[in-house]
C-alpha positions as CSV (number, residue, x, y, z in Angstrom):
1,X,0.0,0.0,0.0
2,X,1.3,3.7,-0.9
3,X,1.0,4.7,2.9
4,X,4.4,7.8,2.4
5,X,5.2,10.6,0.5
6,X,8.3,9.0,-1.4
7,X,11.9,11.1,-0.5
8,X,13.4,10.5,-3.5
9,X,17.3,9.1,-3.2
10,X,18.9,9.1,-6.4
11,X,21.8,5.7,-6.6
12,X,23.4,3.6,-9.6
13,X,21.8,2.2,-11.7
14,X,23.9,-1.1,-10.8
15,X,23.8,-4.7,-12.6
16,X,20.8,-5.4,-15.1
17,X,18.5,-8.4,-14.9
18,X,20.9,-10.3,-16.9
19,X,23.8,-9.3,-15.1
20,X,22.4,-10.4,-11.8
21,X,21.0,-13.8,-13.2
22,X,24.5,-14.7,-14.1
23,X,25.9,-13.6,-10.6
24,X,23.2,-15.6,-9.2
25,X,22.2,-19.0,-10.5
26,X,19.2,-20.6,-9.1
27,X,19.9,-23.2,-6.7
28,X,16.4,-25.6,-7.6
29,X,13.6,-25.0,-8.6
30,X,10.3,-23.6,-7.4
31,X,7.0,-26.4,-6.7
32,X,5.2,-27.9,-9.6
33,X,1.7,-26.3,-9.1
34,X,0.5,-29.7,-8.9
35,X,2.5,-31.6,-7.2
36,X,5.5,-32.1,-4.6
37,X,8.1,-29.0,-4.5
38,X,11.7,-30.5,-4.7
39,X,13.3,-31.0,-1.4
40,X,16.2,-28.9,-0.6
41,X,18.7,-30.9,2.0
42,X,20.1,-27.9,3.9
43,X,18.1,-27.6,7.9
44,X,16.7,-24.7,7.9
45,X,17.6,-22.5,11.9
46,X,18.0,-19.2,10.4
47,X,15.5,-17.5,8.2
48,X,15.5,-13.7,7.8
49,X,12.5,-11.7,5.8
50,X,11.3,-8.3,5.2
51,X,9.2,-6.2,2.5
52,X,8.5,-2.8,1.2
53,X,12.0,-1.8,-0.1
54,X,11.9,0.9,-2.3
55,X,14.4,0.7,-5.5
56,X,15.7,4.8,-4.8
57,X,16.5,4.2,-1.0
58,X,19.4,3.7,0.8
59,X,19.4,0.6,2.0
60,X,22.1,-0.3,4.7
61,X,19.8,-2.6,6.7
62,X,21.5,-5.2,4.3
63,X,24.1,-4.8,6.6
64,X,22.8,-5.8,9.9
65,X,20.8,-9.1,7.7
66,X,23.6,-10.1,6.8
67,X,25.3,-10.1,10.2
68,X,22.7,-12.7,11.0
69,X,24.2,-14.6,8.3
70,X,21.2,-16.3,7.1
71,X,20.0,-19.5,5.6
72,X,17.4,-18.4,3.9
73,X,15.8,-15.2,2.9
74,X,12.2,-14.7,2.4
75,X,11.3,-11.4,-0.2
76,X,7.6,-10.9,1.0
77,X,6.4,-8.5,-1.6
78,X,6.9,-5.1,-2.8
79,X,10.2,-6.2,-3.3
80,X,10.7,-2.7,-5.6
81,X,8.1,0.1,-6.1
82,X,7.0,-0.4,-9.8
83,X,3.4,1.4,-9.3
84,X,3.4,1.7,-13.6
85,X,1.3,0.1,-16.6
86,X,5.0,0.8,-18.7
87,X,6.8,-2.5,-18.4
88,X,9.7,-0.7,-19.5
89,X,9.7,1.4,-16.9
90,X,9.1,-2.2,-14.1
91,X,11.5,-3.4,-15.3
92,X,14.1,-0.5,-15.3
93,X,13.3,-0.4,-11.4
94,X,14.1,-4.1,-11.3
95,X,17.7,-3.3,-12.8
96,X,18.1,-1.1,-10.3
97,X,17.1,-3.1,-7.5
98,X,19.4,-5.8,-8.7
99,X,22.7,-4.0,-7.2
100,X,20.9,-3.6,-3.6
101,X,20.1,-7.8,-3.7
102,X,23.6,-8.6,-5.0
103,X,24.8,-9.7,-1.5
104,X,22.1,-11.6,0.0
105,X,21.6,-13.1,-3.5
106,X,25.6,-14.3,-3.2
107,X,25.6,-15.3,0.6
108,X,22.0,-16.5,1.3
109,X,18.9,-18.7,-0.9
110,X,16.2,-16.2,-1.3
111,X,12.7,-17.0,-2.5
112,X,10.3,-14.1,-3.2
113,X,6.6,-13.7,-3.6
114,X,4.8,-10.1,-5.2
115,X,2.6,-7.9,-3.7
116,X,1.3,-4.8,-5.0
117,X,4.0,-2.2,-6.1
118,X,6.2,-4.9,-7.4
119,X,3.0,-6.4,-9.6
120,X,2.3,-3.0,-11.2
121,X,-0.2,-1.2,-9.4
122,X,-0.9,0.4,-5.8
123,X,-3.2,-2.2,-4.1
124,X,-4.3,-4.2,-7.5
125,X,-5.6,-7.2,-8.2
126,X,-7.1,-9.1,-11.3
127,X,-8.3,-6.0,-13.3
128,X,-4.5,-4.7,-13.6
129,X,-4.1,-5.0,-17.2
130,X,-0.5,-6.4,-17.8
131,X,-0.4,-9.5,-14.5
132,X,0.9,-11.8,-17.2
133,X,4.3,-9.2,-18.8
134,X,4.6,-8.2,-15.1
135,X,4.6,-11.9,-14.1
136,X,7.5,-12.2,-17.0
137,X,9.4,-9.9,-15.5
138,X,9.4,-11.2,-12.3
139,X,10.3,-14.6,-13.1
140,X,13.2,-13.2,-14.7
141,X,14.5,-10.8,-11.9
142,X,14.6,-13.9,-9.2
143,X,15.8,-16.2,-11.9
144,X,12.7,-18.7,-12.4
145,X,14.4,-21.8,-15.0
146,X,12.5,-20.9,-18.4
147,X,11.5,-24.6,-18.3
148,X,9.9,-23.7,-15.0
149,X,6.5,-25.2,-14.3
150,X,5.9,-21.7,-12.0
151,X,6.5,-20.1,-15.4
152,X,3.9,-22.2,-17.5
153,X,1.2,-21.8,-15.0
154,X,-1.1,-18.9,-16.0
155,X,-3.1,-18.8,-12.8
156,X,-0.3,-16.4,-10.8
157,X,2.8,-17.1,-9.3
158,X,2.5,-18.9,-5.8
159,X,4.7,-21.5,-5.1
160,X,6.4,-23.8,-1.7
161,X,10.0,-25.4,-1.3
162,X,10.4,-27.8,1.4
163,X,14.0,-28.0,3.2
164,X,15.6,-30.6,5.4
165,X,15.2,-34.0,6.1
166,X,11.9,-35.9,7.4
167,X,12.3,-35.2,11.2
168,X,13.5,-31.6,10.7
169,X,11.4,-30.6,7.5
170,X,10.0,-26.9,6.8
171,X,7.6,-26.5,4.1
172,X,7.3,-22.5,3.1
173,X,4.5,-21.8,1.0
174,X,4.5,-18.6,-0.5
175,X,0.6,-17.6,-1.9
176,X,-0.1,-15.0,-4.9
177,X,-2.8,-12.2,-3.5
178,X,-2.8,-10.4,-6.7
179,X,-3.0,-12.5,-9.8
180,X,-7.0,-13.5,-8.9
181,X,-7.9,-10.9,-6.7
182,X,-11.4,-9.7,-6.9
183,X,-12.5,-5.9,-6.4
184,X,-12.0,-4.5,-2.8
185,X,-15.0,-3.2,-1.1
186,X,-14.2,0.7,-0.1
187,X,-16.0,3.4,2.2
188,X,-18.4,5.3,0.6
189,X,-18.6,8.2,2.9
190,X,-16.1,10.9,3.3
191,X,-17.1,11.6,6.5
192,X,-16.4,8.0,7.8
193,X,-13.4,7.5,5.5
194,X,-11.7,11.1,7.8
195,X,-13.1,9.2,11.3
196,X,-11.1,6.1,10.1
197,X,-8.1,7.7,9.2
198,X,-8.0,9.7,12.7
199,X,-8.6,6.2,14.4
200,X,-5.6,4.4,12.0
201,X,-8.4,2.5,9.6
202,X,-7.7,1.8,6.0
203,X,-10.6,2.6,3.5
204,X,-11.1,-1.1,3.2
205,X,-14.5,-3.3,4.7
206,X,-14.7,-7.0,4.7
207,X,-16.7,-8.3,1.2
208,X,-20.0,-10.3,2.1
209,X,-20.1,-12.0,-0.9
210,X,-18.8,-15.2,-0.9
211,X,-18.2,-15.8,-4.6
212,X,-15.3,-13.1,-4.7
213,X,-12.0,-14.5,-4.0
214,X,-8.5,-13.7,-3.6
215,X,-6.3,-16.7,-4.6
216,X,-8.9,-18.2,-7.1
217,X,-10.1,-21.8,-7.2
218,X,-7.2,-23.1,-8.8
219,X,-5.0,-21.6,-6.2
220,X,-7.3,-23.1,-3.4
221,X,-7.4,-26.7,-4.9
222,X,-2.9,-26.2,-5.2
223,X,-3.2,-25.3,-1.3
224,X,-5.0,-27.6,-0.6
225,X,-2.7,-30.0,-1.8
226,X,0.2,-28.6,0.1
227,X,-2.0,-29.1,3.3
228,X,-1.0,-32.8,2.7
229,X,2.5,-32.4,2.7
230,X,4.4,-33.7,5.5
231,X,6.2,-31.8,7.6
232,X,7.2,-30.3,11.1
233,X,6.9,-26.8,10.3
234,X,4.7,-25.1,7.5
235,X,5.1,-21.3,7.3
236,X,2.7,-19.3,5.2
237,X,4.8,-16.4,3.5
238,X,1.6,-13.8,3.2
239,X,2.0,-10.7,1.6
240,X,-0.5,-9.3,3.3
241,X,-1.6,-9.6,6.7
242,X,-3.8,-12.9,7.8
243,X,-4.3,-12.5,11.5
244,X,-4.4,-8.8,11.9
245,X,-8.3,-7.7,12.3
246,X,-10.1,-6.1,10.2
247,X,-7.9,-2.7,9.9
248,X,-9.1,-1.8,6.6
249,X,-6.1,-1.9,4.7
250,X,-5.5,-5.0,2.4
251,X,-5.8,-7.7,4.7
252,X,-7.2,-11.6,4.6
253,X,-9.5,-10.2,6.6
254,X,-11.3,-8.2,3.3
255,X,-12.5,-11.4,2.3
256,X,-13.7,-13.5,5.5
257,X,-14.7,-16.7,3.8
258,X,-11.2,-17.4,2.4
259,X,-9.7,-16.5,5.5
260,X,-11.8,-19.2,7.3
261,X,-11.4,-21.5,4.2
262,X,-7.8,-21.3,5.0
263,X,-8.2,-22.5,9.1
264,X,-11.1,-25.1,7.8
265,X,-8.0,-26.6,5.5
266,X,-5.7,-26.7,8.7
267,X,-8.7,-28.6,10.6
268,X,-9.5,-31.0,7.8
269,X,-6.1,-32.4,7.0
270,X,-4.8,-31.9,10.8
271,X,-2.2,-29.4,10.2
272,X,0.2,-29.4,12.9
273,X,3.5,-26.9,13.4
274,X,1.6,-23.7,10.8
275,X,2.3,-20.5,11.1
276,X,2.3,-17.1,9.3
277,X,4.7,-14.5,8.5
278,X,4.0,-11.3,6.4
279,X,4.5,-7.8,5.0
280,X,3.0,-4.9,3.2
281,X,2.1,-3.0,6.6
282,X,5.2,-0.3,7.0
283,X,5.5,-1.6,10.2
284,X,6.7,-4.7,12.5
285,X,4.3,-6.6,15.2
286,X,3.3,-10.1,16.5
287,X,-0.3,-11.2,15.9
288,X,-1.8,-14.5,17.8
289,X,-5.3,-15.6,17.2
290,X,-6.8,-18.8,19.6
291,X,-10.6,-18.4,18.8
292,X,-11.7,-20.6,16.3
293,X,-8.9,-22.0,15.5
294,X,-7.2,-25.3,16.3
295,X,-4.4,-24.0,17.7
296,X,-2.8,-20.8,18.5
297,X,-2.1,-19.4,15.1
298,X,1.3,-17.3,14.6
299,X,1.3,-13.9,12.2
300,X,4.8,-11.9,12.6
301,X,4.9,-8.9,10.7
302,X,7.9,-7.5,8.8
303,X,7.5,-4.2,7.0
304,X,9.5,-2.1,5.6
305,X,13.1,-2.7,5.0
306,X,12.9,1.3,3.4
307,X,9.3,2.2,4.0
308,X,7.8,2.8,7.3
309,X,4.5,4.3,8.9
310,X,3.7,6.3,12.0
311,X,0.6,5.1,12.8
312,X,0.2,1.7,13.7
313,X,-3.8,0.4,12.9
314,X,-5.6,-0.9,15.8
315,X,-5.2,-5.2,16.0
316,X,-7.2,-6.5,17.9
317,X,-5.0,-9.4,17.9
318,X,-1.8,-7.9,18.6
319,X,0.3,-9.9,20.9
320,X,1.3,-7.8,24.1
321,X,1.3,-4.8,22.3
322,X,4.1,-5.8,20.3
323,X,4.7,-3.4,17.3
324,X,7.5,-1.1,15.9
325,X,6.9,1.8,13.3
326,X,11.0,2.0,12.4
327,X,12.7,0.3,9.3
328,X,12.7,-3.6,10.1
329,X,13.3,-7.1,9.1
330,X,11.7,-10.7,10.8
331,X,14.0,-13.6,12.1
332,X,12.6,-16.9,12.9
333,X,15.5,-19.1,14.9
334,X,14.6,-23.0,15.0
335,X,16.6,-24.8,18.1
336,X,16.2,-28.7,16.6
337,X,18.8,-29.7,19.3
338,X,15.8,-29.8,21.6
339,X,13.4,-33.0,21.9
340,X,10.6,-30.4,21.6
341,X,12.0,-27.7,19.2
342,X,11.7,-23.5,20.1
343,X,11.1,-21.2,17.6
344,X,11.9,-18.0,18.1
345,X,10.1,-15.0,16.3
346,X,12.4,-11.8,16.3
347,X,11.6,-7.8,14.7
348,X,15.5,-6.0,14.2
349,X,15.9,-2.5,13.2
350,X,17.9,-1.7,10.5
351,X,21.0,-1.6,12.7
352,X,19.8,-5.0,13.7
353,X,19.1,-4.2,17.3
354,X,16.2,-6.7,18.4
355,X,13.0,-4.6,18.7
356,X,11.0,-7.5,20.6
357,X,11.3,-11.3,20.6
358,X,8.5,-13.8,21.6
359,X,9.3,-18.0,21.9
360,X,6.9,-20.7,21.3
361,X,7.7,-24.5,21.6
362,X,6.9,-26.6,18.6
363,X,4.2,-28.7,20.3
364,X,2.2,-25.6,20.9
365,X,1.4,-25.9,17.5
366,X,-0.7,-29.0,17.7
367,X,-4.6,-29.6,17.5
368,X,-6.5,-31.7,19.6
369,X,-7.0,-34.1,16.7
């Protein structure tokens, strides 16, 4: 979401998207829609994230991610601000993003899902008239194989990747918002639209009608299947927030049925070990919902590695009060050295200073199936 007036900071244009494909050479690919993603050996204990970096930024957060010297590194939309129906111009902004990724590109995987700015246009969905050349050039900035099945697919660009053995195994699955995305419902009156900005609301209400959508039935019946992969872990990537309610920005929570299609799919295949991570917000929190749901369900916010917001929307799931308006990126730590394994859930400014840290143990993660 465009939440800032944009400072404009003028760098190199640095390496091209060819340039940086050769630098960086995919290490395997992305899931078959239909079927089993290919499973990477490395454990995953270390996995930084973030969102909302803006192409004409400084960006020395790099330095303190790095320092954490992660495993793997999650891109969680808005990966650069394209916000354009030229795709000469998206991808011109890509080239100059390239330079900024070179390092955590060399020293760390990275996997990436899209969210608005980097799929054209400021909170878009379906109607945005060039998804498919803005899907090109996105499969060619984070190096997608051109055999790729992820490529082929014309239904969006999700994706999962499944890492480490059988008793230590983490399935990511990183959902497209945008490529089905019906219409958002808005607030007609100006009147109400000033009294929710003055409280922190978005202009955004949650649809009623059931037959709009956000991932698309196709999507759905893919998810579905990677509810029946085994694993210990699952993490949802989200580009948007899940838990967070209702604050009328773009949110699961615009369309409630898919939200509780999601947590019916947990139920019905006994899900164990799920948990959510996202962007888009401009700003950093902990979300933890326990009603109606199986288990406690896990959302930790990460936004912006550039952008950032001053005020924070009302949550009414917002763990302890846990938020941070500053330039930020998410850590999740996984102790497998323990019988029952701790995850840790960490916000970092960009000097990576640790803004707040919360701990769960693995088994809290279980329903009573």
């Amino acid at each position: 979401m465009t939440k800032i007036t944009r400072r404009q900071f003028h760098m190199g244009t640095g390496l091209t998207l060819t340039a940086l494909a050769a630098l960086s050479p995919p290490k395997a690919h992305a899931t078959v829609p239909d079927g089993m993603p290919l499973i990477r050996e490395k454990t995953l204990s270390r996995i930084v994230y973030g969102s909302c970096c803006h192409q004409d930024k400084p960006q020395p957060i790099w330095d303190a991610i790095l320092k954490r010297q992660p495993e793997l590194f999650i891109f969680l939309g808005d990966n650069i601000y394209g916000d354009t129906r030229d795709m000469a111009v998206l991808k011109a902004k890509y080239d100059k993003q390239a330079v900024n990724y070179a390092r955590i590109r060399q020293e760390s995987d990275v996997i990436a899902i899209w969210d608005d700015h980097d799929f054209g246009e400021n909170d878009a969905g379906k109607t945005y008239p060039f998804r498919d050349q803005s899907k090109a050039l996105f499969f060619d900035f984070w190096n997608e194989p051109k055999d790729s099945p992820r490529r082929r697919d014309n239904d969006g660009i999700y994706s999962s990747y499944l890492y480490g053995p059988a008793d230590k195994r983490v399935h990511i699955i990183l959902p497209d918002l945008r490529y089905n995305r019906d219409d958002l419902e808005t607030v007609a009156s100006r009147r109400i639209t000033r009294e929710r900005d003055l409280a922190g609301l978005g202009p955004y209400l949650p649809i009623a009608d059931k037959s709009t959508t956000m991932l698309g039935e196709a999507q759905w019946q893919w998810l579905e299947q990677q509810m029946q992969i085994p694993s210990r872990i699952k993490i949802i990537g989200s580009s948007l927030q899940y838990i967070a309610s209702q604050p009328g920005w773009e949110a699961w929570s615009n369309f409630p049925h898919e939200r509780q299609r999601l947590i019916d799919l947990i139920g019905k295949y006994k899900v164990d070990g799920l948990f959510f991570i996202s962007g888009d917000t401009h700003w950093a929190e902990l979300s933890c919902q326990t009603e109606g749901t199986p288990y406690p369900l896990w959302d930790m916010t990460s936004s912006g590695l550039t952008q950032t917001w001053d005020n924070v929307s009302p949550n009414a799931y917002r763990w302890q009060d846990l938020s941070y308006s500053g330039q930020n990126f998410g850590t999740i730590y996984i102790d497998w050295l323990l019988k029952d394994p701790l995850i840790v859930f960490e916000a970092r400014d960009n000097r990576g200073n640790r803004i707040f840290q919360h701990t769960i143990v693995l088994s809290s993660l279980k329903g009573p199936w």
